[in-house]
N, CA, C and O of each residue as an XYZ file, in Angstrom:
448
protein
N     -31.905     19.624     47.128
C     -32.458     19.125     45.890
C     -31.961     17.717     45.599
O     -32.693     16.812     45.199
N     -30.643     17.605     45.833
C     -29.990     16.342     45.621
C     -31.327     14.903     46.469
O     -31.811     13.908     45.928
N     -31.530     15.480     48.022
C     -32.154     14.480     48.448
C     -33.560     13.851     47.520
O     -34.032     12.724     47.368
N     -33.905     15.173     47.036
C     -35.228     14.781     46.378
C     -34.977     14.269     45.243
O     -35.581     13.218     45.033
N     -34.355     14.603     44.494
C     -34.030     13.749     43.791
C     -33.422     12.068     43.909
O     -33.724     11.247     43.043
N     -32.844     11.831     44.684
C     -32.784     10.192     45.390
C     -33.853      9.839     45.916
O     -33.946      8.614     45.850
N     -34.564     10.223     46.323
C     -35.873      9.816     46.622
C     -36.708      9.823     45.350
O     -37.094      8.707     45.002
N     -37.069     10.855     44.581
C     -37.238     10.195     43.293
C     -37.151      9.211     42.671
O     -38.113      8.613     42.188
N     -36.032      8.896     42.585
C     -35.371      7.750     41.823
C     -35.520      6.159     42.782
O     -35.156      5.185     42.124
N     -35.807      5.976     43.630
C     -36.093      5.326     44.807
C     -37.388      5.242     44.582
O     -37.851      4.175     44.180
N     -37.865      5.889     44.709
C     -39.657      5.326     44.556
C     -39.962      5.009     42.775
O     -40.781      4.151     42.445
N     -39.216      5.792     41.785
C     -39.368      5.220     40.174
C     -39.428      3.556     40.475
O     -40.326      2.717     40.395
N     -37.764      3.512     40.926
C     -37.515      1.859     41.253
C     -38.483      1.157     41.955
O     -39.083      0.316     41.286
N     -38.710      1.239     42.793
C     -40.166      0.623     43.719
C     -41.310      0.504     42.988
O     -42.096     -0.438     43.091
N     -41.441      1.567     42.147
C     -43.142      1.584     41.697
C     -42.588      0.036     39.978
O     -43.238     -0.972     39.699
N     -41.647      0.389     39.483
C     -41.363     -0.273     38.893
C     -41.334     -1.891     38.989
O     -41.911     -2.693     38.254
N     -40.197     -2.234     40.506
C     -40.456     -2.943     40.913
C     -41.959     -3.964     40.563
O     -42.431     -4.753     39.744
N     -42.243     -3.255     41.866
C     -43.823     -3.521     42.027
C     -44.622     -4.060     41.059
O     -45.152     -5.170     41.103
N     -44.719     -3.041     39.955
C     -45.406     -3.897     38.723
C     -44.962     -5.047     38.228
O     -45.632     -6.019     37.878
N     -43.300     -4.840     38.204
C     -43.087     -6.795     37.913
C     -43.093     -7.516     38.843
O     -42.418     -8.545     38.812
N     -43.841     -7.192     39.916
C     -43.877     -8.131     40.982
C     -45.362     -8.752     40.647
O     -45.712     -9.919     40.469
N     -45.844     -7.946     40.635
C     -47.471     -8.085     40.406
C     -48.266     -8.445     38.755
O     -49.380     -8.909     38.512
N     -47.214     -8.030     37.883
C     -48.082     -8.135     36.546
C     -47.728     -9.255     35.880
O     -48.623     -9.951     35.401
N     -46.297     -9.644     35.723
C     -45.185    -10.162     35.530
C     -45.033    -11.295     35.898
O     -44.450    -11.533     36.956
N     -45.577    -12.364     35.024
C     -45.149    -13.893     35.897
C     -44.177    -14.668     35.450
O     -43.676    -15.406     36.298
N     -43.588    -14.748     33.936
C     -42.500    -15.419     33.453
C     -41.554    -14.611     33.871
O     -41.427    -13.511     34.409
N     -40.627    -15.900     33.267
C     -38.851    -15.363     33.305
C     -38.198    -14.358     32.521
O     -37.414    -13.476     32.871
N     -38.950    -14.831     30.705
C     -38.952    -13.454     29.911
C     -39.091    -12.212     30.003
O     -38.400    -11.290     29.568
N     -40.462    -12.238     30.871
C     -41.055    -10.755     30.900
C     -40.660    -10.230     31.791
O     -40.612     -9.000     31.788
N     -40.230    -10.973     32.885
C     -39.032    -10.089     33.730
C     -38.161     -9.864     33.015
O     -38.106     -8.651     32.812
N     -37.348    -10.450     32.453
C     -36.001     -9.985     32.115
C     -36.185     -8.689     31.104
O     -35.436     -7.717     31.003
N     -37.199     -8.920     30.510
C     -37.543     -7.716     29.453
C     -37.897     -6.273     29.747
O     -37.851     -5.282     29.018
N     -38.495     -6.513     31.818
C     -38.715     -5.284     31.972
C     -37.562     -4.467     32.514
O     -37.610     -3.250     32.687
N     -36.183     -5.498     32.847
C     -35.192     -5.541     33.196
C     -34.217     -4.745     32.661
O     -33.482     -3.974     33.278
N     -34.255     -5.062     30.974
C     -33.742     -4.792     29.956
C     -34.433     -3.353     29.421
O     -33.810     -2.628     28.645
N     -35.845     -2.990     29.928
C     -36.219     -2.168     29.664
C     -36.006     -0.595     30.528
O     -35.801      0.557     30.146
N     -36.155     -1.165     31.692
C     -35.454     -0.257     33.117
C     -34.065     -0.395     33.020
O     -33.550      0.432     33.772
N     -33.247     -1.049     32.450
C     -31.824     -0.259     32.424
C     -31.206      0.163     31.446
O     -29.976      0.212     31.447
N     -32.176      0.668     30.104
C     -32.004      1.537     28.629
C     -31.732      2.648     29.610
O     -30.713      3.276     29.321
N     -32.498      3.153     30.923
C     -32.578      3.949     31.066
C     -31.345      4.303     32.416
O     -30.630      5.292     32.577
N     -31.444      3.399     33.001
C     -30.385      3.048     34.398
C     -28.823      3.259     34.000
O     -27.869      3.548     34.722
N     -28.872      3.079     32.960
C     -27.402      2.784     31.835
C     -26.555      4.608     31.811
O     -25.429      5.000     32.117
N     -27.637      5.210     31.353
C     -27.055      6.526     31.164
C     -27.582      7.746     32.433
O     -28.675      8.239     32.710
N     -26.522      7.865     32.856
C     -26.241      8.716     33.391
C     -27.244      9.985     33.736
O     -27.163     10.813     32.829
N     -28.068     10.345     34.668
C     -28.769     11.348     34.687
C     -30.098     11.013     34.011
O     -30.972     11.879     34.032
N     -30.351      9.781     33.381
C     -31.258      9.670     32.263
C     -32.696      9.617     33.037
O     -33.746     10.130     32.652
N     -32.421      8.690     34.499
C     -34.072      8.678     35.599
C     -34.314      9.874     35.587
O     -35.164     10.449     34.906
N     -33.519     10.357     36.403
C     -33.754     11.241     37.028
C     -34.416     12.600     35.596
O     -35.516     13.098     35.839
N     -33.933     12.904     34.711
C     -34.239     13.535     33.771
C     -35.921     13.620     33.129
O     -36.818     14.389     32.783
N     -35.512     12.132     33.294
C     -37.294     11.756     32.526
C     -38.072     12.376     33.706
O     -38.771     13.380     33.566
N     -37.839     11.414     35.431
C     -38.901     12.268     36.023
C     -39.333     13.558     36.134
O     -40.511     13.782     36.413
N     -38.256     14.767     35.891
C     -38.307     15.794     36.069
C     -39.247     16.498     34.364
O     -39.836     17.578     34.323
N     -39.172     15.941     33.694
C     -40.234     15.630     32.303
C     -41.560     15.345     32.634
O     -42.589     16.021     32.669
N     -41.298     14.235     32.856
C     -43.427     13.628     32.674
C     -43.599     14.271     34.170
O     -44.688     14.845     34.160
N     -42.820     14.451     35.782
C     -43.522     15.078     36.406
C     -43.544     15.963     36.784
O     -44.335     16.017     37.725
N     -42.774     17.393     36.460
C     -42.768     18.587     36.862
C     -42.543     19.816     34.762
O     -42.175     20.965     34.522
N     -43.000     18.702     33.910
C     -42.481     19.386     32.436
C     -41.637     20.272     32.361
O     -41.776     21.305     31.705
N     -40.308     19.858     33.271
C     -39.261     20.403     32.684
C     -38.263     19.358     31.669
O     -37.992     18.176     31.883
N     -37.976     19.926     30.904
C     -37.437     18.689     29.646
C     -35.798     19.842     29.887
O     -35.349     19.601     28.767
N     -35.132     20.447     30.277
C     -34.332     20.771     30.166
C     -32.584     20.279     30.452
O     -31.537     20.636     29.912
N     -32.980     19.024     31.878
C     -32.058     18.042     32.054
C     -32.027     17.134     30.603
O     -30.901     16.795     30.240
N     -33.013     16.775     29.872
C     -32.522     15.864     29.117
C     -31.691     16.021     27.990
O     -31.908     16.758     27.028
N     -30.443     15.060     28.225
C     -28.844     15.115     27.646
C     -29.367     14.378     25.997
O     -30.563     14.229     25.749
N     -28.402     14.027     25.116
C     -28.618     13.278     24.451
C     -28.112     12.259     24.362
O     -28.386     11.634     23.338
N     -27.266     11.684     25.244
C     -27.663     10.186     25.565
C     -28.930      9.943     26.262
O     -29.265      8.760     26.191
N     -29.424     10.401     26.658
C     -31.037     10.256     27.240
C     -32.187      9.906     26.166
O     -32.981      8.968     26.110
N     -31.951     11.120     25.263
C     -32.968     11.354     24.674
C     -32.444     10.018     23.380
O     -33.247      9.721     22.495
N     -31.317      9.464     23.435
C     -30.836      8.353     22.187
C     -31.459      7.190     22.913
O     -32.060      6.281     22.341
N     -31.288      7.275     24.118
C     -32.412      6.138     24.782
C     -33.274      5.710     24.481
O     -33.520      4.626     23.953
N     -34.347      7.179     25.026
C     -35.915      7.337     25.220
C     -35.903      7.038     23.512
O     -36.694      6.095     23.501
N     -35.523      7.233     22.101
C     -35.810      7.024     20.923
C     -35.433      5.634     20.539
O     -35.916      5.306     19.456
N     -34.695      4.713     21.134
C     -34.649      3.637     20.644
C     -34.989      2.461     21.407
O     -34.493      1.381     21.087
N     -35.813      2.559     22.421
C     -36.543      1.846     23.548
C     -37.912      1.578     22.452
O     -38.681      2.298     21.815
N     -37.744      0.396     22.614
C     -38.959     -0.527     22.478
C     -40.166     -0.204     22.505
O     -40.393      0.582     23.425
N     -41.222     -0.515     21.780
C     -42.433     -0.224     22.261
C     -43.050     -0.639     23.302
O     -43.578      0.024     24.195
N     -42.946     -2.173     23.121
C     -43.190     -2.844     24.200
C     -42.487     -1.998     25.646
O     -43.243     -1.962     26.617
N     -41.808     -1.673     25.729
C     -41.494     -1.327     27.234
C     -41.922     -0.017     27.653
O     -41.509      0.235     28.786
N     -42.823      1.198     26.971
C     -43.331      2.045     27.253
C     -44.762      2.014     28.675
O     -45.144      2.741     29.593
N     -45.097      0.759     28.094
C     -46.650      0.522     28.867
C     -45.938     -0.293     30.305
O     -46.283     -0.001     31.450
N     -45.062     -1.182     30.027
C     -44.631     -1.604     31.565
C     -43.944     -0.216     32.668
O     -44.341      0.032     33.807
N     -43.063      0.371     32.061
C     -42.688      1.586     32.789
C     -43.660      2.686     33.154
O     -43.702      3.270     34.238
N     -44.453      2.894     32.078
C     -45.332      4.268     32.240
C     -47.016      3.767     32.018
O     -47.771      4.530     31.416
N     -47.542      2.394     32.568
C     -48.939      2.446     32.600
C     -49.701      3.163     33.070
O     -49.642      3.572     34.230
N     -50.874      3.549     31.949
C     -51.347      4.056     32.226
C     -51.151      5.309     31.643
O     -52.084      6.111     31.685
N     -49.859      5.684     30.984
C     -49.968      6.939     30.597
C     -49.052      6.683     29.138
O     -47.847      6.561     28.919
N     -50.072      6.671     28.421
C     -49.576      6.575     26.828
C     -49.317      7.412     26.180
O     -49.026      7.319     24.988
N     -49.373      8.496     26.888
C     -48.854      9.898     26.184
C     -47.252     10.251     26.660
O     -46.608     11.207     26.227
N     -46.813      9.352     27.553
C     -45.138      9.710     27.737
C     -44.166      9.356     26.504
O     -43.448     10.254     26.063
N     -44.142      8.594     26.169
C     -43.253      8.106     24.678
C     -43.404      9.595     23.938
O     -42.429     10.298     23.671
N     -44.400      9.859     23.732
C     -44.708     10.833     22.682
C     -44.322     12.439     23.094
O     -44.111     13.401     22.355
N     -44.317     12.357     24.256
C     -44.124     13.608     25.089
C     -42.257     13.799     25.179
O     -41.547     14.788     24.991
N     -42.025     12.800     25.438
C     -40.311     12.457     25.658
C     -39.616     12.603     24.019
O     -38.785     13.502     23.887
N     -39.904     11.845     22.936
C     -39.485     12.003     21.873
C     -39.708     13.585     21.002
O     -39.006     14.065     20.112
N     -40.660     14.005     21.498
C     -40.767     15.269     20.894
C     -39.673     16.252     21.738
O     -38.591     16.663     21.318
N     -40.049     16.402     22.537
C     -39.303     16.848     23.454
C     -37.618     17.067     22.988
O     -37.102     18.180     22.890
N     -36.956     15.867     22.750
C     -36.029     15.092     22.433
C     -35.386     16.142     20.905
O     -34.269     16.652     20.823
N     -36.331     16.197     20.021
C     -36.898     16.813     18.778
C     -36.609     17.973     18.879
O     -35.645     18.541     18.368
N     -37.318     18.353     19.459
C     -37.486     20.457     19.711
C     -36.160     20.710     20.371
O     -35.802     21.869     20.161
N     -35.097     19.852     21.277
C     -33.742     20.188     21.463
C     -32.890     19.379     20.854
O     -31.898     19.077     21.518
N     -33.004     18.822     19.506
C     -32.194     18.522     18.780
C     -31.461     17.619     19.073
O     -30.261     17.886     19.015
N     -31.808     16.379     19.449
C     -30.884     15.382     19.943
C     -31.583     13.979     19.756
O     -31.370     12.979     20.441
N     -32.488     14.100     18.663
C     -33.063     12.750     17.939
C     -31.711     12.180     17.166
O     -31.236     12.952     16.334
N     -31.109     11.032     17.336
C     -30.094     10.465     16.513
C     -30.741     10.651     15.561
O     -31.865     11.054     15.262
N     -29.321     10.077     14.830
C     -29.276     10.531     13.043
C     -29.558      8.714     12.701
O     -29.071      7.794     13.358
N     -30.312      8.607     11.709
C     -30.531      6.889     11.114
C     -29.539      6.593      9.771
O     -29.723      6.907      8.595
N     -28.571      5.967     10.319
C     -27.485      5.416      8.772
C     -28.078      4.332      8.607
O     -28.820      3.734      9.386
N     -27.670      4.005      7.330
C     -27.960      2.749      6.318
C     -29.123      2.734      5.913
O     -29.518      1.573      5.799
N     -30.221      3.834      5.506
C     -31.615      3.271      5.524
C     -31.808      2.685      3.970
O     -31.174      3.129      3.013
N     -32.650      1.766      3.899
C     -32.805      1.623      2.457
C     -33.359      2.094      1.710
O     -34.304      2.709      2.204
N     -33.273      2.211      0.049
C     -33.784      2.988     -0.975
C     -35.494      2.477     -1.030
O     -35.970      1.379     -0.744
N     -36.032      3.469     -1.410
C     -37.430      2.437     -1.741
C     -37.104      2.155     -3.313
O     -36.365      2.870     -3.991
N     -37.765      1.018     -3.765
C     -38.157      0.402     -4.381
C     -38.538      1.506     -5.752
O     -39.072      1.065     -6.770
């Protein structure tokens, strides 16, 4: 299992790659997809977790540093990682939800 899983994670990177090879012509928008692929690279188990989510719907690897990730990742970086499929954000955060590991929001302000 271990192998497949490195191979997993090996082709995420590649396919990722790829799109900023191809979509991607500034310096910004690289760095942004950069910044966006390692919200996730950062924590531990977090690739590998998601793939086993959007491609086999098991949500049961995901930790909550994962899921503190997947909730505070950008909008913008949903469509560079997962084109084409605009239903992952929504699939991952719920997910996230139903096992209880949506951070908590301090400081919010009063309304008016």
């Amino acid at each position: 299992m271990e192998a497949t899983t490195s191979k997993t994670l090996i082709i995420f990177c590649l396919v990722v790659t790829s799109i900023a090879a191809v979509s991607l012509g500034s310096v910004e928008e690289t760095q942004s997809l950069g910044g966006c692929l390692m919200s996730f690279i950062s924590v531990e188990g977090c690739v590998e977790a998601i793939n086993e989510a959007v491609s086999h719907k098991k949500f049961d690897e995901l930790e909550p540093k994962c899921c503190k990730a997947i909730t505070l990742l950008g909008d913008n970086c949903w469509p560079v990682l997962f084109p084409d499929q605009p239903y992952v954000p929504v699939l991952l955060e719920y997910a996230c939800k139903l096992l209880g590991y949506v951070p908590k929001v301090e400081n919010v302000a009063a309304a008016p």
